[in-house]
N, C-alpha and C positions, 0 to 999 in steps of 0.2 A: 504494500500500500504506500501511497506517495501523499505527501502534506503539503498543505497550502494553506500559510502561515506565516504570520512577521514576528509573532514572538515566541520562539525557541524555547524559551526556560521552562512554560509549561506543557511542553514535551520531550524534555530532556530525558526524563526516567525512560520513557519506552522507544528513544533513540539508541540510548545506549545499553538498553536490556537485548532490543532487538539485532542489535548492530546494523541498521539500519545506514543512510547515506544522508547526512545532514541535508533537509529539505535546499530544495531553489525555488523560492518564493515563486519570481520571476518566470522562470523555466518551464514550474508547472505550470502556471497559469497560462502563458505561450501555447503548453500542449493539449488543454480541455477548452483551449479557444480553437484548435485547429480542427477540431472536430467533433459532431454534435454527441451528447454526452444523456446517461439515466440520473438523472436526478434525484435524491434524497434529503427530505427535509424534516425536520423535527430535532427536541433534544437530546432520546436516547439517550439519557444517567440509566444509569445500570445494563444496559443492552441486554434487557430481559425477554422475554421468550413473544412476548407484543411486537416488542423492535424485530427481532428475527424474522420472522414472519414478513414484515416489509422488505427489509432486507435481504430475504430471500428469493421474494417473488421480481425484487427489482433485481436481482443479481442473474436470474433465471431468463428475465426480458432483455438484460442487457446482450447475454449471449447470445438471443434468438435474433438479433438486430443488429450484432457484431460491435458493440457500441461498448465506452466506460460506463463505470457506475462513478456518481460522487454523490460522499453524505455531506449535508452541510449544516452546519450548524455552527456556537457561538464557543470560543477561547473562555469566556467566563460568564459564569452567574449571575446578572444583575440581583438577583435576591437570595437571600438565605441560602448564601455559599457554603453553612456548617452543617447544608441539610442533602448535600450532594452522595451522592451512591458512588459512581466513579471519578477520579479527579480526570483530567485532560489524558493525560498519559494512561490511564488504566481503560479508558472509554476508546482509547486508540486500540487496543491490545485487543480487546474485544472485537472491535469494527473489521480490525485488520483477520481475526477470525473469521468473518462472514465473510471473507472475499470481495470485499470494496477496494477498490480502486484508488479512489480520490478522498482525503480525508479534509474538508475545507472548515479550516476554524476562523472563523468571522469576528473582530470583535464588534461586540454589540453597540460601541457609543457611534461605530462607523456607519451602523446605517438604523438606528432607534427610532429615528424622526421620520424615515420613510415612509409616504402613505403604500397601503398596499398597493398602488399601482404604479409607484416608485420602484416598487421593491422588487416588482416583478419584471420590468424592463430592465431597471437598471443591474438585479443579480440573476434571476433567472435565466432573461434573454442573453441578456449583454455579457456580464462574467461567467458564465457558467454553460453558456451555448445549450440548451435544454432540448434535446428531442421528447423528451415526456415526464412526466414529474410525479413523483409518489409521496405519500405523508399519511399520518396516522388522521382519523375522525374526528379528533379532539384539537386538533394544530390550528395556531394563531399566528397572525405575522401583522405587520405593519404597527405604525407610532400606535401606543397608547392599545395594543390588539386590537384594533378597528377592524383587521381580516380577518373570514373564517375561513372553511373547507368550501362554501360556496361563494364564497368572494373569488376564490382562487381559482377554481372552478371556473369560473365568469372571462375571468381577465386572460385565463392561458386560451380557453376557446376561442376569444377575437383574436388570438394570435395561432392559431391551427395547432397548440397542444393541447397533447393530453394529460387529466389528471388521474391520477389511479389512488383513491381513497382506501385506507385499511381501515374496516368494522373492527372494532372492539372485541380482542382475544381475550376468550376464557378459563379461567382453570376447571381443575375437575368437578370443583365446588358450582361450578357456574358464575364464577365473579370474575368479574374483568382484572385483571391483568394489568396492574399500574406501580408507579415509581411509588406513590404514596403509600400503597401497602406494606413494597417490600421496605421500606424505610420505617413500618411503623414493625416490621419484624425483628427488623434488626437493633433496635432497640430496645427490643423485649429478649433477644439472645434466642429467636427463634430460629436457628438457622438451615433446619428441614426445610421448614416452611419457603424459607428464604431462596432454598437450591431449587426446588420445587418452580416457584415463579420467575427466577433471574433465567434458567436452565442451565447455571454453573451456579459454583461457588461465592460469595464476595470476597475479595480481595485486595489486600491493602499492597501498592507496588511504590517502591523507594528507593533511596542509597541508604548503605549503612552508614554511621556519622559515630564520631564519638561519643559515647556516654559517659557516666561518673565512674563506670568499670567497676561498679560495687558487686555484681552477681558474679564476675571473675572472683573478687574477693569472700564471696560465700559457699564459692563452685559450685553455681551454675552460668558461667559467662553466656552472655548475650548480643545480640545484633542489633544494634537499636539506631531504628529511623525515626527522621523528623515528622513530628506533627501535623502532619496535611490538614487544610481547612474542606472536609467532609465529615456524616454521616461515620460514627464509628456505635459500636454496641457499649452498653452499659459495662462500666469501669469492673475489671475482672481478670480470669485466666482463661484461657481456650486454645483446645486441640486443632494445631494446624500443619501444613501441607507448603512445604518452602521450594519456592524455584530459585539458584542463585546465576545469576549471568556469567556465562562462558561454561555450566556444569551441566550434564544433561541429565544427572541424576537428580529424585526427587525425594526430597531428607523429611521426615517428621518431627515434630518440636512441640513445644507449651508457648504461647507469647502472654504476655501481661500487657492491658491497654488499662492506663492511669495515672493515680499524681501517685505512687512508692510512699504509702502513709506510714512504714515503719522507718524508712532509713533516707528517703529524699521527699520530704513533705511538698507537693504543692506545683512542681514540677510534669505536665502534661510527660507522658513519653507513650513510644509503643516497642516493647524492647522482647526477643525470641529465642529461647533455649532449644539451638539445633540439636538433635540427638545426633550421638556418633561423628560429633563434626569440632575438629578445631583448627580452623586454617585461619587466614587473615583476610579477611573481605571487607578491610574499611574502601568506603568507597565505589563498592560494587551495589549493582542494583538486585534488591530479590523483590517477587513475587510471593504473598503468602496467603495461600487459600485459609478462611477461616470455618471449621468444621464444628465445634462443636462449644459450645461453655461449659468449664468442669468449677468452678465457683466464683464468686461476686467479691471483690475488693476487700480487707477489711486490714484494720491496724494492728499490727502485735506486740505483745508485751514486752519480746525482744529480737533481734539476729537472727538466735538461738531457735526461736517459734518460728520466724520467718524460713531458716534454713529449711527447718524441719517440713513446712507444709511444700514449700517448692518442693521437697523430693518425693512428697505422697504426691505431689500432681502429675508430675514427671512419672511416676509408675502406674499412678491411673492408666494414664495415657496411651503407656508404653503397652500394658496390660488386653489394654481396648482394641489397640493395633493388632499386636497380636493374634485377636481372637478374633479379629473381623481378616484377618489374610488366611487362618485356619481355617475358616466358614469357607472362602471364597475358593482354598483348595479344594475341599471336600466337596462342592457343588458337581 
């Protein structure tokens, strides 16, 4: 997948997870102007199993038309930044999953003000050369959402496209399929539920950074990445699933997301006890799927309590693994 983008930083993680080729702004834009292109629009935070679906059907038309796909959407959040499911980089990871072509991250203050029928000539037609255009039921566009799906509808037919609207995906339950859900799961540490509607894992992706190196100090040393402004679960420990860049192996671990009320009060972190692993990866980027919540934050009376329950966690964990790869032979 190739980007089209001016600012780098929030795609750094999944440039350099993926080793990808540092975008050309320019370049690409040059080459989804030279020829007409499948369109995707909407915001797609979590690229859950709703998104797919569009994503699929457009990836499916593109082939039958011999044509790119581009998603487009926006570099950042005008609102409630700390309620996001993927950051930029982890929504790239995913995208680039589906087989999209073109990833175009927009920022928002560049075109806010556009009426929909700005929006449409000057990104649809104009930047983005549009042979047909897809978008979920529920999609808005233009200053102030003044567009809907039949605004959009309207304005691409005077111009002899087509729009291709996705109805509202349901689960087994019969409930639509939304970001809102899975963000109020994940807050609850429901993270079946969570696999279930995303049709992957949630995943926090980073560089390792230094920490205060206190869990070396207790033996359990950790990986600890910075505090992304997203959507994370309730302050805790939880069994999870680590990708490290340049490894192709896939290591298990405990991470702890919270402020360390026994020994570093107050302090946001999200820091992860590889099992079987002690190499040096400051500054490499990992991927860490989150599986399961094995307890909820709490302060100890000392080190000593602290040490002690990291390793009942760490054996949980170990234990669980264990018995779910036993199961998985025996099938």
């Amino acid at each position: 997948m190739k980007f089209i983008t001016e600012n780098l930083t929030e795609i750094k993680d999944i440039i350099e997870y993926c080793n990808v080729e540092v975008p050309d702004y320019y370049k690409n834009i040059e080459e989804i102007k030279h020829n007409k292109n499948i369109v995707i629009l909407g915001n797609f935070d979590g690229v859950h199993k709703g998104h797919q679906v569009i994503l699929q059907k457009a990836v499916e038309r593109a082939k039958e038309k011999e044509l790119k796909t581009i998603v487009y959407t926006f570099s950042e959040y005008p609102k409630n930044q700390q309620t996001k499911i993927t950051t930029c980089s982890e929504k790239a990871y995913f995208l680039d999953k589906n087989k999209i072509d073109y990833l175009c991250l927009e920022q928002f203050e560049k075109v806010r003000n556009y009426s929909p029928e700005e929006f449409v000539e000057k990104v649809i037609v104009n930047d983005l050369n549009a042979a047909e255009v897809y978008c979920g039921f529920n999609f808005t566009f233009g200053k102030g959402k003044s567009g809907n799906v039949e605004t959009l509808k309207k304005l691409l037919e005077e111009r002899n496209l087509k729009l291709n609207v996705q109805k509202a995906v349901l689960d087994d339950d019969g409930e639509i399929i939304s970001s809102t859900r899975i963000r109020n799961y994940i807050k609850e540490g429901n993270f079946e539920k969570v696999r279930e509607l995303l049709g992957h894992n949630f995943i926090i992706l980073g560089e390792v950074v230094y920490g205060k190196q206190l869990g070396r100090v207790i033996g359990f040393p950790t990986a600890n990445l910075k505090f992304e402004n997203k959507i994370y679960p309730e302050f805790g420990v939880y069994g999870v699933k680590i990708h490290i860049q340049g490894d192709e192996k896939i290591y298990n671990g405990v991470m702890n997301i919270g402020r360390n009320p026994t020994v570093n009060v107050g302090i946001l972190s999200v820091e992860t006890n590889i099992f079987d692993f002690n190499e040096d990866i400051y500054g490499k980027i990992i991927l860490i799927e989150v599986l399961e919540n094995i307890r909820y934050e709490k302060k100890f009376s000392s080190v000593d309590k602290l040490k002690e329950q990291i390793g009942k966690d760490a054996s949980y964990w170990k234990n669980k693994i264990d018995k779910y790869q036993k199961e998985k032979e025996n099938r």
